[in-house]
C-alpha positions as CSV (number, residue, x, y, z in Angstrom):
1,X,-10.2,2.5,21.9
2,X,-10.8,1.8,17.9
3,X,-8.6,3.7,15.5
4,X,-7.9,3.0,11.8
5,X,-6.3,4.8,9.3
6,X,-7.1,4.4,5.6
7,X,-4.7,5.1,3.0
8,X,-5.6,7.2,0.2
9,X,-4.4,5.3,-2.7
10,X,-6.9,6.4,-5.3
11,X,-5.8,10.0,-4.6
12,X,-2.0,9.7,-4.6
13,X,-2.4,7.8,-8.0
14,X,-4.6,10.8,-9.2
15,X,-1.7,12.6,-8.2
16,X,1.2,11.0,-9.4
17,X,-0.9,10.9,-12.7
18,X,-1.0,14.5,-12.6
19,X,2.4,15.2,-11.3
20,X,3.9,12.6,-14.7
21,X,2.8,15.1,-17.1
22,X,4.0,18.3,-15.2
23,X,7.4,16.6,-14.9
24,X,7.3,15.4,-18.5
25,X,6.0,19.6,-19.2
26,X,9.6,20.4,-17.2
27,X,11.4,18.2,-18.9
28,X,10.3,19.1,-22.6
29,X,10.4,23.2,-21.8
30,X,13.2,23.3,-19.2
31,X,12.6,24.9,-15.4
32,X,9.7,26.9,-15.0
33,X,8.5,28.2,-12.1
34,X,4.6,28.1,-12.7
35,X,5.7,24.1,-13.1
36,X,7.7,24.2,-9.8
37,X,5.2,25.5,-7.8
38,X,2.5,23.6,-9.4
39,X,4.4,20.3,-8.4
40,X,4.8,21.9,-5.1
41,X,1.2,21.9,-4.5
42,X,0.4,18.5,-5.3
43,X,3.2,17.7,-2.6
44,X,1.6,19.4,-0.3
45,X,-2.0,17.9,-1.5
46,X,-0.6,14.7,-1.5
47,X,0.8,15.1,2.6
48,X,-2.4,16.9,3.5
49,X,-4.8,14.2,2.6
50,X,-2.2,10.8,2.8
51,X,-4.9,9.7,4.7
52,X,-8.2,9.4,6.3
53,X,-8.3,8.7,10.4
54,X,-11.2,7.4,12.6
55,X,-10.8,6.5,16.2
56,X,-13.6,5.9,18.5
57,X,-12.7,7.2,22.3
58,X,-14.5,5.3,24.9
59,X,-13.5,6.9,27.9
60,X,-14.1,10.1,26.7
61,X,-17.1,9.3,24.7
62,X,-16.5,10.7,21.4
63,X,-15.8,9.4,17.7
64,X,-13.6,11.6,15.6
65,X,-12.3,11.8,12.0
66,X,-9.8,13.6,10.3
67,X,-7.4,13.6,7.0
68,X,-3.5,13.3,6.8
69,X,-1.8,15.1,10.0
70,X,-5.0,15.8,11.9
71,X,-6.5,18.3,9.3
72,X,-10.4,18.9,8.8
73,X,-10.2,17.2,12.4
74,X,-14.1,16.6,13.6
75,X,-15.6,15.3,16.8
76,X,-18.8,14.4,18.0
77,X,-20.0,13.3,21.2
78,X,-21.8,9.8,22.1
79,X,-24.7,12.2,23.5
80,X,-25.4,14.2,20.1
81,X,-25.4,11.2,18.0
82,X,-29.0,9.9,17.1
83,X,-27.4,6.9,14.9
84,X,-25.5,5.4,13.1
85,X,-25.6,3.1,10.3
86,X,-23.1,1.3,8.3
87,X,-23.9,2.1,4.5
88,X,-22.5,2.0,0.4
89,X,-20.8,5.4,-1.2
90,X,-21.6,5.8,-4.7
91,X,-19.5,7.3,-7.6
92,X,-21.3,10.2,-7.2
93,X,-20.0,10.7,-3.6
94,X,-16.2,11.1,-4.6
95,X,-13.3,11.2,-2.7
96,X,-12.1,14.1,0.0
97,X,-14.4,16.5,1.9
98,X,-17.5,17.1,0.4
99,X,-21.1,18.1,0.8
100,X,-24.0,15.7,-0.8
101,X,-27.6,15.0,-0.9
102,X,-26.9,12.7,2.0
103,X,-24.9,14.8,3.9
104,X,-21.1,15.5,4.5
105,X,-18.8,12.9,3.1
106,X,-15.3,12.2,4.3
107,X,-13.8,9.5,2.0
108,X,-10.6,8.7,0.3
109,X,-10.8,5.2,-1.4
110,X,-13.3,2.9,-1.5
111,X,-16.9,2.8,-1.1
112,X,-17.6,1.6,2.5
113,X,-18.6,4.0,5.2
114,X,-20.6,4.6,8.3
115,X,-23.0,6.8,8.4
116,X,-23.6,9.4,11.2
117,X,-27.0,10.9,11.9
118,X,-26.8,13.4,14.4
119,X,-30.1,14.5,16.7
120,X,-29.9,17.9,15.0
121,X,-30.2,16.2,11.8
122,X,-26.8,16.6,10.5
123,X,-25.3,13.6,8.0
124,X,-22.1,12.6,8.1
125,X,-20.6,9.6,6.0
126,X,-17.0,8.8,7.0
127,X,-15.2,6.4,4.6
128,X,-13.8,3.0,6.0
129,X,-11.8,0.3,5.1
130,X,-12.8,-1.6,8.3
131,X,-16.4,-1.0,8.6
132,X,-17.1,-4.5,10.5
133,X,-14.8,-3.0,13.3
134,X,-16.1,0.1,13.0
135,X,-19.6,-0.7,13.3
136,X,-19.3,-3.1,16.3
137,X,-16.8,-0.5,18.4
138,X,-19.7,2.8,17.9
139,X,-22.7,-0.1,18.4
140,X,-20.9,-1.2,21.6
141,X,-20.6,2.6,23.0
142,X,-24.0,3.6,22.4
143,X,-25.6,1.0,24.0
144,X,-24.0,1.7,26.6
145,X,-24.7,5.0,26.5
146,X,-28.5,3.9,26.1
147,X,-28.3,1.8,28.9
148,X,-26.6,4.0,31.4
149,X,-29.4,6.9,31.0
């Protein structure tokens, strides 16, 4: 079984970035809630999406994705999978859950990711920092999938 999980560094330092001038706002006016609960949010951002998951399951046939503690979780089976390719996120792609031109995007540093093209024409980019690995453990399972049909 293949899993890696990517660390989102770009997004924590957007956050921390954020966070320094809401502490330096508490600092200069004293307590305020709307500050409090602002920096509590960003905590909570910064738990939710720590992280992006991938794990390829042979045995049960399936490659799922999903941020932080198993949130936005998706899986697709072997058998609904038309391809998949590995390919190059631009800028314009971002970082987190998003929709695009070329599909769904699931990214949180870094521009390497595989793309997922579904039989029902769905796209699906997942971010990597492994993509070699990546590549050759969904390669491996569908051609053996191919071959057993």
């Amino acid at each position: 079984m293949y899993r890696n999980t990517q660390f989102a560094w770009v997004i924590w330092l957007l956050l921390a970035f954020i966070a320094s001038f809401t502490t330096l706002a508490i600092y200069l006016t004293g307590t305020n809630i709307a500050f409090v609960g602002f920096l509590v949010i960003l905590a909570i951002v910064a738990f939710i999406f720590y992280g992006l998951t991938v794990e390829v399951n042979p045995q049960q046939q399936t490659l799922s994705w999903w941020f932080g503690p198993s949130v936005a979780k998706i899986t697709l089976k072997f058998d609904d999978i038309d391809y998949v390719q590995p390919v190059k996120n631009s800028l314009r792609h971002g970082l987190g859950m998003r929709i695009s031109t070329d599909g769904w995007v699931y990214t949180v540093a870094g521009f390497d990711a595989l793309e997922v093209v579904m039989k029902d024409g769905t796209k699906y980019r997942v971010g990597t920092n492994d993509k070699t690995q990546l590549v050759a453990a969904m390669e491996s399972k569908l051609i053996n999938k191919q071959s057993a049909e």
